[in-house]
C-alpha positions as CSV (number, residue, x, y, z in Angstrom):
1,X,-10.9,-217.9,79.7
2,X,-12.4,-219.0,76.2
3,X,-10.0,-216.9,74.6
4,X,-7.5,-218.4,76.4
5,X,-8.4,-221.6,75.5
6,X,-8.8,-220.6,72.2
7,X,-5.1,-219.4,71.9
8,X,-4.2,-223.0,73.5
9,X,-5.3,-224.8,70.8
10,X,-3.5,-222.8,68.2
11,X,-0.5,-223.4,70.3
12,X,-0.3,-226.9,71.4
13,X,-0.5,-229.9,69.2
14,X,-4.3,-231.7,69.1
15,X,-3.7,-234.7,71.2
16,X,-1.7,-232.5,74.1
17,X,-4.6,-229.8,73.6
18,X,-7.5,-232.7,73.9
19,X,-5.7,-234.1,76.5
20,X,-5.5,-231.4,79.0
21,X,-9.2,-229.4,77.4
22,X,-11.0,-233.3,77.2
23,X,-12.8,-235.3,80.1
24,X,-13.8,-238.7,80.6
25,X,-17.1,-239.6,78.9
26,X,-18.9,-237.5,77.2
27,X,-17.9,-234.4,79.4
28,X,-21.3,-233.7,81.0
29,X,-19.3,-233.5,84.0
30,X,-17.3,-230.7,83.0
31,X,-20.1,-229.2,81.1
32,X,-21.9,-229.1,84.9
33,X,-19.2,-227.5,86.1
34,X,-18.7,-225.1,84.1
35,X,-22.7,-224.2,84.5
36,X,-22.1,-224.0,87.7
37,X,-19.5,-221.6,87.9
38,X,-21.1,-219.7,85.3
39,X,-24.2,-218.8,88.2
40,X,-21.7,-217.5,90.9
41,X,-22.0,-214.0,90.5
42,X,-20.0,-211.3,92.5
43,X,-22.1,-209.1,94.4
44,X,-20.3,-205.8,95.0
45,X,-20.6,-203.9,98.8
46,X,-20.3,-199.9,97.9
47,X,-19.6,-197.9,100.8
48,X,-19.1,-200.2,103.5
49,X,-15.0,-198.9,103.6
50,X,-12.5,-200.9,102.1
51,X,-9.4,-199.0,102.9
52,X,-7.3,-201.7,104.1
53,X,-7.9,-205.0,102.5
54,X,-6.7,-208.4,103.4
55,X,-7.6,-211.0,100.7
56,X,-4.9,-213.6,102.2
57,X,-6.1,-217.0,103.7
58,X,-4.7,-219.9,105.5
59,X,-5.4,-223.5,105.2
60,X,-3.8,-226.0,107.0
61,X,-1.4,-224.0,108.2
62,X,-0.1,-222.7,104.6
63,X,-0.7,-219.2,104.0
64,X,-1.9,-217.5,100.4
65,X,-2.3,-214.5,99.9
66,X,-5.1,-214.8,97.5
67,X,-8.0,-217.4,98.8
68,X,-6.7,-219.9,96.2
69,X,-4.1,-222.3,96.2
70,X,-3.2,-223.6,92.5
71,X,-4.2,-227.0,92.3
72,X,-2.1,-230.2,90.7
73,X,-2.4,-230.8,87.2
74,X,-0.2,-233.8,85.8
75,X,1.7,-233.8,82.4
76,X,2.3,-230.0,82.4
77,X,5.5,-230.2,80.5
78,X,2.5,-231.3,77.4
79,X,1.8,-228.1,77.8
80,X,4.7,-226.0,78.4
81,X,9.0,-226.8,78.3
82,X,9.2,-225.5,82.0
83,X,6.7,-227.8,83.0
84,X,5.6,-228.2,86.7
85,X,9.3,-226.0,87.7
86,X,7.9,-223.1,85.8
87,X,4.1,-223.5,87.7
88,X,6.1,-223.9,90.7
89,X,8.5,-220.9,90.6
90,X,5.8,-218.6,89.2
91,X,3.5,-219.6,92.5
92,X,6.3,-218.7,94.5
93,X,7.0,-215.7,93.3
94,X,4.0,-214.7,94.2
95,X,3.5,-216.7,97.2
96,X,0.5,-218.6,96.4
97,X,0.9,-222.5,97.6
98,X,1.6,-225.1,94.7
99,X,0.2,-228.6,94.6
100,X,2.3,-231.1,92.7
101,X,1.0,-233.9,91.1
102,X,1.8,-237.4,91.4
103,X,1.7,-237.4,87.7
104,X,3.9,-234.7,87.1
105,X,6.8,-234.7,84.7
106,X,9.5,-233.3,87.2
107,X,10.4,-234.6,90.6
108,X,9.2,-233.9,93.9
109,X,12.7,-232.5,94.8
110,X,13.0,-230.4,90.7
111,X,9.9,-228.6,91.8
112,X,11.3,-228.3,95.6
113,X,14.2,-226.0,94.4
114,X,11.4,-223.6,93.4
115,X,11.1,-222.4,97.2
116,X,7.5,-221.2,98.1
117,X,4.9,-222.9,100.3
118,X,3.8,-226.5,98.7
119,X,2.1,-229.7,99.2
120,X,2.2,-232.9,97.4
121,X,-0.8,-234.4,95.7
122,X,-0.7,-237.9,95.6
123,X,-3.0,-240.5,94.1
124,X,-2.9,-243.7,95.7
125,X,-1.3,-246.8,94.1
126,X,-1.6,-250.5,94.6
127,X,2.1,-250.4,95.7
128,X,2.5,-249.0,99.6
129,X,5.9,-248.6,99.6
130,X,6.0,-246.6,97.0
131,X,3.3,-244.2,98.5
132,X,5.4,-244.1,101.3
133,X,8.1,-243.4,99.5
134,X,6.1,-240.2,98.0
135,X,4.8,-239.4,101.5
136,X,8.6,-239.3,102.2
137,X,10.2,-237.6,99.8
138,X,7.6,-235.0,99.9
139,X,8.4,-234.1,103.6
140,X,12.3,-234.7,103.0
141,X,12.0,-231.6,100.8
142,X,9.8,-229.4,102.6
143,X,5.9,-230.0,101.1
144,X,3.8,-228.4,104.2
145,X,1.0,-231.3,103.3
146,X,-0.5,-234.4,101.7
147,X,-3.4,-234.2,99.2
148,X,-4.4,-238.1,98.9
149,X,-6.4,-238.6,95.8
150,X,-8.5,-241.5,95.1
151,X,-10.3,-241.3,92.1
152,X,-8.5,-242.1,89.6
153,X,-7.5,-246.1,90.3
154,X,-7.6,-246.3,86.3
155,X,-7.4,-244.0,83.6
156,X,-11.2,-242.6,82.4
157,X,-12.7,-243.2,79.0
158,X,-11.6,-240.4,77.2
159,X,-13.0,-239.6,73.8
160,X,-11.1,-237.1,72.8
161,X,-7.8,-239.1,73.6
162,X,-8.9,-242.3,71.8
163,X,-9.8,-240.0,68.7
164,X,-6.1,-238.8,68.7
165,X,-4.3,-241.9,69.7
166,X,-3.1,-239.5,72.4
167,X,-1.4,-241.2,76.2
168,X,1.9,-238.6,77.6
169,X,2.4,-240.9,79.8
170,X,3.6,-243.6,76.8
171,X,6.1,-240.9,76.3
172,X,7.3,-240.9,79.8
173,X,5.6,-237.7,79.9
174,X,4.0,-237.5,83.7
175,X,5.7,-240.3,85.4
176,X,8.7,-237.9,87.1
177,X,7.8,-239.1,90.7
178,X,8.3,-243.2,89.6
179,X,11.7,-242.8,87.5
180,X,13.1,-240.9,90.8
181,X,12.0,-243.0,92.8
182,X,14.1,-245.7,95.2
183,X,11.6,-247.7,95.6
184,X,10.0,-247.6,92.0
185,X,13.4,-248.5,90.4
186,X,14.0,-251.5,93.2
187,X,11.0,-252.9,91.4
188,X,12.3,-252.6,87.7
């Protein structure tokens, strides 16, 4: 993974790389959880027969089969041209569930056309209409469920962004589910 990240940062301009590598305040919190990660340790079982093995899982209903589901990250398209389409149709190649964002640069329905299992994440604003409006579109277009997030009412303190003069969504970048929205353009 560090070499991954690594090659990231040679790749991608610094305020889209500090963007998506940065955290809010000083980063203890991801430096925590990346400590903690770092202690899991995979214990092999030898000999107890492995002949036919079933990794697949189901949660809620959606079936993977690996036991992960890959998680919403906003502002992809920062990070790559095909954006949260390209995430999408590479999950469902492979049949692993995809979480949109809210804060993603293509729609709920551009990322629908990508087929595979899918829920919707959305982060709860102060409008709720246009929640609803999410909540509906999502399930118009097939997402299986509803990740409601609630953290993130504003925008962290983010060093690394501040240093670079660095926002996507200034750009429009990120903000795919409000321009196709009905009820987000009603209120423009």
């Amino acid at each position: 993974a560090d070499d991954w990240e690594r090659a990231a940062e040679e790749k991608l301009d610094p305020g889209a790389f500090g963007y998506i590598a940065g955290g809010a305040g000083d980063e203890a919190t991801m430096r925590a959880n990346r400590g903690a990660f770092d202690r899991w340790r995979i214990r092999p079982r030898m000999l107890t027969g492995n002949a036919a093995r079933d990794i697949s899982v189901e949660v809620l209903g959606t079936r993977s089969p690996a036991p992960f589901l890959l998680a919403p990250i906003g502002v992809l398209s920062i990070a790559h041209e095909s954006a949260e389409a390209g995430a999408a149709a590479a999950a469902a190649s492979s049949g692993v569930p995809f979480l949109l964002s809210s804060a993603a640069t293509h729609s709920i329905e551009q990322v629908a056309e990508a087929g595979g299992p899918r829920w919707f994440q959305l982060y709860w604003v102060n409008d709720r209409e246009i929640c609803a409006s999410f909540v509906r579109r999502a399930e118009e277009t097939g997402y299986g469920a509803i990740v409601v997030t609630l953290d993130t009412l504003t925008l962290g303190w983010r060093p690394r962004d501040l240093r670079q003069a660095y926002l996507p969504f200034i750009k429009g970048e990120g903000c795919g589910q409000f321009f196709s929205d009905p009820v987000f353009l009603s209120r423009l």
